[in-house]
C-alpha positions in Angstrom: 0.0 0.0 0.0 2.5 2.1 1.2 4.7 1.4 -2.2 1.3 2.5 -4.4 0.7 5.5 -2.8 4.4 7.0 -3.4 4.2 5.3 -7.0 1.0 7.7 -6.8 2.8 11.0 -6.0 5.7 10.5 -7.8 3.1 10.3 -10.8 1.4 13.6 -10.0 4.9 15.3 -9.6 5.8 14.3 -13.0 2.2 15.4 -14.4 2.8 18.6 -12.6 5.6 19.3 -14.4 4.5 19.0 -17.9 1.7 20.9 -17.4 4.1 23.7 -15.6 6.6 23.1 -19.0 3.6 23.6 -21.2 2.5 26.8 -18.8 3.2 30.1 -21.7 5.3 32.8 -19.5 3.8 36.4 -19.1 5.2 38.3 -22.4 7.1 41.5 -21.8 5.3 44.5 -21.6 8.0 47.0 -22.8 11.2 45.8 -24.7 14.3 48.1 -24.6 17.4 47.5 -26.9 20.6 49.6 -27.6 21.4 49.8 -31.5 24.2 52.2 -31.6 26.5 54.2 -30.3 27.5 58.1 -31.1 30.7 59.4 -30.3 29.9 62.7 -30.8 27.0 63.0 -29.0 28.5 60.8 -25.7 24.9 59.1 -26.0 23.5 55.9 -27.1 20.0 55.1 -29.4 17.9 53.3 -27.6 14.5 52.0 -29.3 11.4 51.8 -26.4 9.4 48.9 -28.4 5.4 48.3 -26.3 4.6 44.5 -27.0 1.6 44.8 -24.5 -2.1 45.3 -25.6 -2.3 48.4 -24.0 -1.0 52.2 -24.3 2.4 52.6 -22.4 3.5 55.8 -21.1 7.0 56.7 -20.7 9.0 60.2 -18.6 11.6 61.4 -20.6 14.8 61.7 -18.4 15.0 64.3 -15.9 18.4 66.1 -14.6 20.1 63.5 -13.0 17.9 60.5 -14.2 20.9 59.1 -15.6 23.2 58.8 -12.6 20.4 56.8 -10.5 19.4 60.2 -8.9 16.0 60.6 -9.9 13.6 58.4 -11.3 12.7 57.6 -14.4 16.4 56.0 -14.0 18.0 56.2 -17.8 20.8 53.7 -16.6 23.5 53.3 -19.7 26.3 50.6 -17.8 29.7 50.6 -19.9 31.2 46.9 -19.2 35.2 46.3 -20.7 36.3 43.2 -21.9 37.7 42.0 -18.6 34.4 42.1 -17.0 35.1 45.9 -15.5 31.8 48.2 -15.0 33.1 51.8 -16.2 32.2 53.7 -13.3 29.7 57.1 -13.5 31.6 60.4 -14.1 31.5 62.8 -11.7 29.1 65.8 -11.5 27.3 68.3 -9.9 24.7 67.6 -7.1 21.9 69.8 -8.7 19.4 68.1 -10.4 15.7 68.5 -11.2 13.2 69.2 -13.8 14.5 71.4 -16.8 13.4 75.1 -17.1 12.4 75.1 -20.9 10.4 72.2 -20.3 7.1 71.8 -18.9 6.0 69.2 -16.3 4.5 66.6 -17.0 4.0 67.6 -20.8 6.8 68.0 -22.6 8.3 64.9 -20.2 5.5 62.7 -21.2 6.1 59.7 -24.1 3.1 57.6 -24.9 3.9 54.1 -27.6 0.8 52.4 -28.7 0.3 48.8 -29.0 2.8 47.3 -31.7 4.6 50.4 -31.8 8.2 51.9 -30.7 10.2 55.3 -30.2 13.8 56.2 -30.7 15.3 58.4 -28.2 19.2 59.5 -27.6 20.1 59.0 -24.0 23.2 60.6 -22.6 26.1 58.4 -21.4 27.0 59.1 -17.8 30.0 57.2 -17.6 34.1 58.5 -18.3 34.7 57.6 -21.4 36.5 54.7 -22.0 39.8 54.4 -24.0 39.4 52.6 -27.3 38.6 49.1 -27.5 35.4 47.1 -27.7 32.7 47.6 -24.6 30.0 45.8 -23.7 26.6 48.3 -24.0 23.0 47.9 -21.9 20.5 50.1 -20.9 18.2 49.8 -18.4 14.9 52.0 -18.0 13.4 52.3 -14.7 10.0 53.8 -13.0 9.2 52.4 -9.4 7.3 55.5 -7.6 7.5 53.3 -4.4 11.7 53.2 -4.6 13.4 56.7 -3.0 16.6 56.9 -5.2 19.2 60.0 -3.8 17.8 63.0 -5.0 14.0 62.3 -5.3 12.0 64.6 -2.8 8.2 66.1 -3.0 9.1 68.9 -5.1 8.0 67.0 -8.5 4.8 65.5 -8.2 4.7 62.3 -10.6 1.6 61.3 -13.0 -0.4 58.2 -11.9 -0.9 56.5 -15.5 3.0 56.0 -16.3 4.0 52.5 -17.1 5.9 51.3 -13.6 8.1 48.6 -13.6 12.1 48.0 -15.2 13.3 46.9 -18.5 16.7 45.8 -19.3 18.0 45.7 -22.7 20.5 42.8 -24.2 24.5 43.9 -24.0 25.6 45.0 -27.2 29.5 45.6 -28.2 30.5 48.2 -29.6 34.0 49.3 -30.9 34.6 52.6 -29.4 37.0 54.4 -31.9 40.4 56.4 -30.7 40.0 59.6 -28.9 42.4 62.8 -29.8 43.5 64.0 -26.4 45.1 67.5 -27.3 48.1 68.3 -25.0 47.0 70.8 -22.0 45.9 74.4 -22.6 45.3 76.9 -20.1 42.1 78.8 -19.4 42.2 82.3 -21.8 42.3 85.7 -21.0 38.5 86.5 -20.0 37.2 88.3 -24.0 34.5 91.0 -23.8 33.3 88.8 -26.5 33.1 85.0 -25.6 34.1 82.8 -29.2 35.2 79.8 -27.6 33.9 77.5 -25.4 37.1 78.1 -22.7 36.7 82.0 -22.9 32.6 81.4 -22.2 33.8 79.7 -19.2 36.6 82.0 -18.1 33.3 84.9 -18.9 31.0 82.9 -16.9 33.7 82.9 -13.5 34.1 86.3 -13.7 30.6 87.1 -13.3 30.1 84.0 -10.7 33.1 86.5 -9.0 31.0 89.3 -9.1 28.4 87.6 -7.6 25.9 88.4 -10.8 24.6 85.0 -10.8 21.9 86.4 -13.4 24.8 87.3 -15.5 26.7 84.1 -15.1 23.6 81.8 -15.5 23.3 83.1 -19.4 26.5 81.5 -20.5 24.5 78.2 -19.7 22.1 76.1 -22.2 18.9 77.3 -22.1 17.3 74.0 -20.5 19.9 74.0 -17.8 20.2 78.1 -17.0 17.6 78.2 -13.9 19.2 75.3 -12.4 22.9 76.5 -12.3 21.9 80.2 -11.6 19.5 78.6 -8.5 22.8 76.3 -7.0 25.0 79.4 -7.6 22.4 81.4 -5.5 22.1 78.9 -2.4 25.9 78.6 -2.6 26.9 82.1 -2.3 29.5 84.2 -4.2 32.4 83.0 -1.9 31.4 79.1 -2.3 30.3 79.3 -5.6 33.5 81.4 -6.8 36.0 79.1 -5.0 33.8 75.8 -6.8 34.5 76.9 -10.7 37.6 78.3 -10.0 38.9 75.4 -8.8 39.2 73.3 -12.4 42.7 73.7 -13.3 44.7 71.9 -16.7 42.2 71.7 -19.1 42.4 68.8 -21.7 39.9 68.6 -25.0 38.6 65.5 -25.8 35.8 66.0 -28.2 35.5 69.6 -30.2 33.6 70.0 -33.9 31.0 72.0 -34.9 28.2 71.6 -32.2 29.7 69.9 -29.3 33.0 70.6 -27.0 34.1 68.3 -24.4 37.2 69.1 -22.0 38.2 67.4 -18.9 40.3 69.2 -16.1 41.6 68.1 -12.5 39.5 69.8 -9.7 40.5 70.9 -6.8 38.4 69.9 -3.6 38.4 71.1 0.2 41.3 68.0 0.6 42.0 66.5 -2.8 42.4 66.7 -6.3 39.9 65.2 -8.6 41.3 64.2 -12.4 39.5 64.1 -15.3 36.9 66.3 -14.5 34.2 66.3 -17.1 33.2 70.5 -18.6 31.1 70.3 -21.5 29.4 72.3 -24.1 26.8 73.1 -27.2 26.1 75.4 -29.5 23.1 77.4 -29.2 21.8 79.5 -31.8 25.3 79.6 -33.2 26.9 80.5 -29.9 29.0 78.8 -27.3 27.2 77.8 -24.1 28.4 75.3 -21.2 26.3 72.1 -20.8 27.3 70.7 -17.8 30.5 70.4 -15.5 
């Protein structure tokens, strides 16, 4: 009896696990993939594809989304071919919602059912040296999760898509950098041409503690938040914080875009490799980010 009866179970356990095998897994709602690469741009493509029956709505990125800071979390991870993560580059602590854009609005992506959307997402990571890395993105929208910067002051929509999605690695060859030997900072120009002098123009004013003033050598979409950190800084603080990038070292300079990195000097050490960027607007030089 006793021999029948385990006969017995072991029979439903095997049953059981057919019928799990033949069990079709929940299908992916939204599918992210990286399919290339731009240099130029220190981003990557990514392609948002919905595979559910349903509308998906997407956030945009918001300052600082892509360092983990905020959420949506825009997370581009840089792998080299030992199996090292290329770390985040460092930044500024001011983050927040963008002052040429409006909230939710202009933040707001909605893909229909069957359909996809392109966008260019920055890379937040140093640069790597040439060689072939390993690529993968990872979007991100859990209200419930308090990432490092997020606060009351941006109050969320309740019909955005929540949940993660990961993309595949892809490799890409990362081409050879043209590291110019170090220059130092111009002579301060009435008239700002290049993106050095715009920053040498912009400490002066930071130095004069016209933080109005200083703010306009920034990119529009990023003006009110510099001009708002310089404010609750102080002249003295904020002053001693851009004057303290010394060596400067282009990276990346065409047309459009100028990168530079330059060591930074803290309260008790040195930080190398410093990221300073910038974009043309309207045919003029203006500072990105640093």
């Amino acid at each position: 009896m006793k021999t029948r009866l385990i006969q017995c179970l072991l029979a439903t356990f095997a049953l059981s696990l057919v019928f799990a095998s033949d069990t079709p897994t929940k299908p992916e709602e939204l599918k992210v993939s990286v399919l290339r690469y731009s240099a130029e741009r220190r981003a990557v493509v990514v392609r948002f594809e919905n595979h559910s029956r349903k509308p998906l709505r997407l956030l945009r990125p918001i300052d600082g989304s892509e360092w983990g800071w905020r959420m949506p979390i825009y997370d581009v991870s840089i792998t080299d071919s030992t199996g090292k993560v290329i770390p985040l580059e460092s930044r500024c602590g001011n983050t927040g919602l963008y002052s040429d854009m409006t909230w939710p609005d202009d933040y707001r992506v909605q893909i229909l059912p069957g359909d996809a959307y392109e966008m260019s997402v920055m890379v937040a990571r140093e640069l790597p040296l040439a060689g072939i890395y390993s690529f993968q993105f990872r979007y991100t929208y859990e209200p419930a999760t308090k990432t490092t910067k997020q606060d009351s002051s941006i109050k969320y929509p309740d019909d955005l898509w929540v949940g993660s999605a990961t993309s595949a690695p892809l490799d890409i060859d990362i081409p050879n950098q043209k590291i110019a030997p170090a220059e130092k900072a111009p002579v301060v120009s009435t008239t700002p041409l290049t993106p050095l002098e715009v920053w040498a123009a912009m400490k002066e004013r930071v130095k004069a503690g016209d933080f109005n003033e200083a703010s306009s050598f920034f990119v529009a979409k990023r003006r009110e938040a510099y001009r708002e950190m310089f404010k609750k800084m102080g002249k003295v603080q904020a002053y001693q914080m851009v004057s303290g990038f010394t060596e400067y070292k282009v990276w990346m300079l065409n047309e459009e875009i100028a990168g530079y990195t330059a060591k930074c000097k803290t309260d008790d050490a040195e930080s190398p490799g410093f990221p300073l960027n910038f974009e043309k607007e309207n045919g003029v030089w203006k500072i990105l980010e640093f």
